[in-house]
MIRO-511111 format. One line per 4 residues: for each residue x, y, z of C-alpha. Coordinates in pm, whole numbers. Each point is the difference from the previous one (the first is absolute). Layout:
<nodes>
X/Y/Z ~ ...
</nodes>
This chain:
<nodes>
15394/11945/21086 ~ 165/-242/-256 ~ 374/-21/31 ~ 235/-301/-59
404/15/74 ~ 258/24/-289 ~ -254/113/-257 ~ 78/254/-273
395/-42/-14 ~ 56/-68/383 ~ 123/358/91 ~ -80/60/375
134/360/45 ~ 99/140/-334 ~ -69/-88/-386 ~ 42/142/-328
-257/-95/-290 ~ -46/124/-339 ~ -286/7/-252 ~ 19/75/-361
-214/221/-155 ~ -164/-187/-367 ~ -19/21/-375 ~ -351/-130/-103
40/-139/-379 ~ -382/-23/-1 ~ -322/-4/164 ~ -88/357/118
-310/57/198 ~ -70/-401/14 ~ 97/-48/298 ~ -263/70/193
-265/-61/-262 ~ 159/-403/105 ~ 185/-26/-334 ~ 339/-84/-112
369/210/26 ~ 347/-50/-64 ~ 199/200/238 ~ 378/-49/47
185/126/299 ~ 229/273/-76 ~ 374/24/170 ~ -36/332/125
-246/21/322 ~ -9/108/399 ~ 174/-114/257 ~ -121/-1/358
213/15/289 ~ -186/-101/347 ~ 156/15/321 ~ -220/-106/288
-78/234/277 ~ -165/-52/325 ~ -245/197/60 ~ -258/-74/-298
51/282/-260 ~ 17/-4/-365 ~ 261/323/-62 ~ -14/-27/-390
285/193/-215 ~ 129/43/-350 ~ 271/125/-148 ~ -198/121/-305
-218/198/208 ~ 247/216/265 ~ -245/102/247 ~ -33/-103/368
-91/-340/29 ~ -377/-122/62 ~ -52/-168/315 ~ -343/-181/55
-136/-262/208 ~ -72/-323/-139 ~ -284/-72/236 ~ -188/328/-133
28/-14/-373 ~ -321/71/-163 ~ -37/79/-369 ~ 45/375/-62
213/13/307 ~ 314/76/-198 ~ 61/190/-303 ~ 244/4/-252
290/-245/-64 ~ -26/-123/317 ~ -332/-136/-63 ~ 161/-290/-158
206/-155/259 ~ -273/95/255 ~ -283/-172/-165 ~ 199/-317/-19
36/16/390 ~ -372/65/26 ~ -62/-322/-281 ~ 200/-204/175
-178/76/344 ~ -314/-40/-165 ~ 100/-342/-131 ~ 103/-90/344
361/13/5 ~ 216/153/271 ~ 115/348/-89 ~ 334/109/188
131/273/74 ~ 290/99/-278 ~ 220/296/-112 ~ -60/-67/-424
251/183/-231 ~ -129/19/-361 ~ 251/11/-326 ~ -101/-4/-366
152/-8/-318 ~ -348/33/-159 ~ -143/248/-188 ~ -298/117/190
-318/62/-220 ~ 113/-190/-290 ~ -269/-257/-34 ~ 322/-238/143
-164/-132/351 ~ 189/183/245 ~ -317/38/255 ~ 39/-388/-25
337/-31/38 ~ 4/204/304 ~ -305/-195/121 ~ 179/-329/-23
295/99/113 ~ -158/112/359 ~ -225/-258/-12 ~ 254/-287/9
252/195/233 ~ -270/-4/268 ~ -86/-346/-62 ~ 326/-60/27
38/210/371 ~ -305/-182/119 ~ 98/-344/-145 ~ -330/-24/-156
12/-245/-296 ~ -251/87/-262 ~ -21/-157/-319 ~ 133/236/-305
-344/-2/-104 ~ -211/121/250 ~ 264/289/63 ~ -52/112/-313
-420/28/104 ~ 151/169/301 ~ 141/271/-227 ~ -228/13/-231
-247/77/312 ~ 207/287/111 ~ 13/141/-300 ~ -341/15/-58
-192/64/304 ~ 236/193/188 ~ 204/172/-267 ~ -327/28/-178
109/-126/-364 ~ -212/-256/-163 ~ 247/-201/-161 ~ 29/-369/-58
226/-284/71 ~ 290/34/-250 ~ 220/195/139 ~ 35/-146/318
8/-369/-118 ~ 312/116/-256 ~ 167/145/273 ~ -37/-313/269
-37/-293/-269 ~ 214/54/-363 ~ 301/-150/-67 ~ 340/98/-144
-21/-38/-415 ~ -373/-89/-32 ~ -284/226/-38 ~ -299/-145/223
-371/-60/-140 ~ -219/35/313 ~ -377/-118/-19 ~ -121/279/192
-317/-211/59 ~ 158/-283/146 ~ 333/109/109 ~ 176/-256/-219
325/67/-161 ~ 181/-100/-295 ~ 385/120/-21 ~ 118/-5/-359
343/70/-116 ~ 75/400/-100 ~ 360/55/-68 ~ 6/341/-227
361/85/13 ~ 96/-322/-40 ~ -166/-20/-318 ~ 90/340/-96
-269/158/78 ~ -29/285/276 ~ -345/76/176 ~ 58/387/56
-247/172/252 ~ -70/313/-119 ~ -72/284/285 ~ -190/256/-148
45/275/326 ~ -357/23/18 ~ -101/-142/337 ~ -310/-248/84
-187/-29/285 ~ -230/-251/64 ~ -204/153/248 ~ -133/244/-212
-339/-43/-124 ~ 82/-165/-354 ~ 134/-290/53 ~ -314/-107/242
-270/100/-235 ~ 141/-255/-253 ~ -48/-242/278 ~ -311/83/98
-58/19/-426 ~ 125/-376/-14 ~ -238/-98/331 ~ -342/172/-182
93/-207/-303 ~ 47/-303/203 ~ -402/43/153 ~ -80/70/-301
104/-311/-216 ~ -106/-204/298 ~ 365/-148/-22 ~ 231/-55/340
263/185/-111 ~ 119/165/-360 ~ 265/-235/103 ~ -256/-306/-147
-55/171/-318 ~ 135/-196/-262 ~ -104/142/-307 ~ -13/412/-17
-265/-24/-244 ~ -205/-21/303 ~ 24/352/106 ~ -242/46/-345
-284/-29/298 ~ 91/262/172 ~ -181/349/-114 ~ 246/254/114
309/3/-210 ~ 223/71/277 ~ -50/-298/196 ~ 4/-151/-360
333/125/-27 ~ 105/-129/323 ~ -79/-330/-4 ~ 176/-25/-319
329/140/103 ~ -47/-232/360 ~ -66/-342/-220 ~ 246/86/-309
236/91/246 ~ -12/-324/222 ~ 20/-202/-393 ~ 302/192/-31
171/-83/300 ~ -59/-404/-62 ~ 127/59/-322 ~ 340/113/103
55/-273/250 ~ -70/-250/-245 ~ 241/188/-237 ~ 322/-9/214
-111/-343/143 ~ -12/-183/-347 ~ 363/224/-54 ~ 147/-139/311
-107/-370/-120 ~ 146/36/-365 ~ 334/-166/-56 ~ 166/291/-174
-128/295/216 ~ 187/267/-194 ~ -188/-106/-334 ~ -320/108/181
81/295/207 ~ -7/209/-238 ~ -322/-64/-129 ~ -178/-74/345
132/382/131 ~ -193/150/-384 ~ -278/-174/147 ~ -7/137/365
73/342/-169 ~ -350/-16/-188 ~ -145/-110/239 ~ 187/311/253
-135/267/-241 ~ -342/-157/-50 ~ -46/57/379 ~ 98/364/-43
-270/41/-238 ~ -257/-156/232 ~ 93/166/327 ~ 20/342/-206
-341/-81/-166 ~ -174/-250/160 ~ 82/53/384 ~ 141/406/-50
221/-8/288 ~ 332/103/-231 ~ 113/374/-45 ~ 223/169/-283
356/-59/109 ~ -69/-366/46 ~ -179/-3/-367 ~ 344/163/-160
217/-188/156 ~ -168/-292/-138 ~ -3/115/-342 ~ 360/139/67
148/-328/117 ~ -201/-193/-300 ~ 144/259/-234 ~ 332/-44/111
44/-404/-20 ~ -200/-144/341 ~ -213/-303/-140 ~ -312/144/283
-70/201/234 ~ -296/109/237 ~ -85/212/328 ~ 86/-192/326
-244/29/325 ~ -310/140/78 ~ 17/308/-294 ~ -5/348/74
357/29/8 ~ 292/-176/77 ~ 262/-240/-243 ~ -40/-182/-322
148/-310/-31 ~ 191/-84/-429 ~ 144/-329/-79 ~ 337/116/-190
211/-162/-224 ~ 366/28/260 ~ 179/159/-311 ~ -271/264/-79
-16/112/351 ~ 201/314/-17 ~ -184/93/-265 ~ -323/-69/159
129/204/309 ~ 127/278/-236 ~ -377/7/-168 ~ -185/34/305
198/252/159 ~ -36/232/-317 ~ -392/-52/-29 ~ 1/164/355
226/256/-98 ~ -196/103/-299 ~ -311/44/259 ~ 168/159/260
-46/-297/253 ~ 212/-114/263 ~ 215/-243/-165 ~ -83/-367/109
198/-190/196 ~ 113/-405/-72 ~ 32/-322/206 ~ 65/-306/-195
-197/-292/134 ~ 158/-325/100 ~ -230/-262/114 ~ 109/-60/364
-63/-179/353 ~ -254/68/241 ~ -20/188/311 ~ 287/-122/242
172/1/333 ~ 379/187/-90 ~ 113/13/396
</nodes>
């Protein structure tokens, strides 16, 4: 088993670690299609408290969920061993194993400040959280990288969802006041400058109340959508496509549709980052602010439209409360995460937020809905050790 001493924050006995959840300003269902996305870690997240204990137990608890705790043996994890939130922190002990790292034995407290369901990475967050408070138990040192393949592993083969790379890279690899394009092909990154507030600007998640799941059968048929599309333009990946006009070969007008919103998307995402890069290089920044955030808002609602219409993973609140928040002074806004339900992200003048707030929560009134919640987005720091 692969272990090395002083990895992961150096805690021997005892460690507290926190992972934030994300905001993704673009690039929805292109990460595992090998495009491009611009996540940026989010300052809310979960914190993991591991104590080690001798005699090679996992006893897993939260404080959002107050039932008994789960106890399980690292050395029998299987997928579909463990069900429920507990699957989480359980497949990253079973990853790990399978990766060949040292599992110990550990009593692991869970705390969030994350909405759950809201499209905002908290399956991720709690992923990486664990993850790196065992590491750091075990004094395993594994690069930021490859623990986010770790979690992304659990996740999909023994939670069962079949998501890509994104979250998991935000949560291990962003940094504090940049958003980060990630090459989901390659694994390289780009971190460019994204201040809102500072600007005046306020990115305000929007949480709709209507929970996601990614397990459910949706989100994996427009995988396996984007993977017949793939075989059948005799491409790698839809990741490759340059030009969408390429999905004219395809006959069915779903996977048409698809590959559109996968390549457009991807475009989309590269366009941004070169946006608030050529802001950060300009010698009078608040000239172009301004200007640059117009831009990332048409380019926000354009990917409404195409994960409404081209991809159809969005759902009625989320398609009010981007008309809402347009209505009432955002310069953008589109659905975040997989679809099906979950938050919507608006880019919002500061000084018409009230009034953007105010907007929304009377568009739910007037259809009876629950009333959405809010989180204002700041661009922050990566998972990391807190004691």
């Amino acid at each position: 088993m692969r272990a090395a001493a002083g990895g992961s924050g150096g805690c021997v006995s005892a460690c507290v670690w926190f992972a934030p959840g994300r905001a993704n300003l673009m690039g929805e269902h292109t990460d595992y299609n090998t495009g491009f996305v611009l996540p940026f870690a989010l300052a809310q997240g979960v914190t993991a408290t591991a104590v080690a204990r001798p005699d090679r137990l996992l006893v897993l608890r939260s404080k959002q969920v107050p039932d008994e705790p789960v106890t399980v043996s690292p050395d029998s994890l299987a997928p579909g061993s463990v069900a429920g939130w507990a699957a989480y922190p359980a497949g990253v002990a079973w990853a790990l194993r399978e990766a060949g790292y040292r599992v110990p034995g550990a009593s692991i407290d869970i705390d969030s400040d994350l909405p759950v369901g809201a499209g905002v990475a908290s399956s991720a967050a709690l992923e990486c959280s664990v993850a790196l408070a065992l590491c750091g138990l075990a004094g395993a040192q594994v690069a930021r990288r490859d623990l986010a393949a770790i979690a992304k592993r659990a996740e999909n083969e023994f939670v069962g969802a079949p998501t890509g790379i994104i979250d998991q890279a935000a949560a291990l690899l962003c940094r504090a006041g940049h958003a980060m394009l990630l090459d989901c092909g390659t694994m390289d990154i780009t971190h460019v400058p994204f201040r809102p507030g500072r600007d005046g600007m306020t990115a305000l998640v929007i949480d709709t109340r209507v929970p996601h799941a990614l397990v459910s059968g949706e989100y994996g048929r427009r995988r396996s959508e984007c993977e017949q599309a793939t075989r059948l333009l005799g491409v790698p990946s839809l990741g490759s496509v340059a030009d969408a006009a390429l999905a004219g070969r395809l006959a069915d007008p779903v996977l048409r549709r698809r590959v559109r919103h996968v390549v457009t998307d991807s475009a989309r995402a590269r366009a941004i980052a070169a946006a608030l890069a050529a802001e950060a290089d300009q010698a009078d920044q608040a000239a172009t602010a301004q200007e640059t955030y117009r831009f990332i808002g048409r380019l926000l609602t354009q990917a409404h439209l195409s994960l409404r219409d081209d991809l159809e993973i969005s759902w009625p609140e989320a398609d009010i409360a981007v008309d809402a928040a347009i209505a009432a002074g955002a310069y953008g806004a589109r659905m975040l995460g997989g679809g099906f339900g979950g938050s919507v992200l608006a880019l919002v003048p500061a000084q018409r937020l009230p009034a953007a707030r105010a907007a929304l929560t009377e568009a739910f009134a007037q259809r009876s809905w629950t009333p959405p919640e809010f989180l204002d987005a700041v661009p922050s720091a990566a998972a990391r050790r807190i004691a």
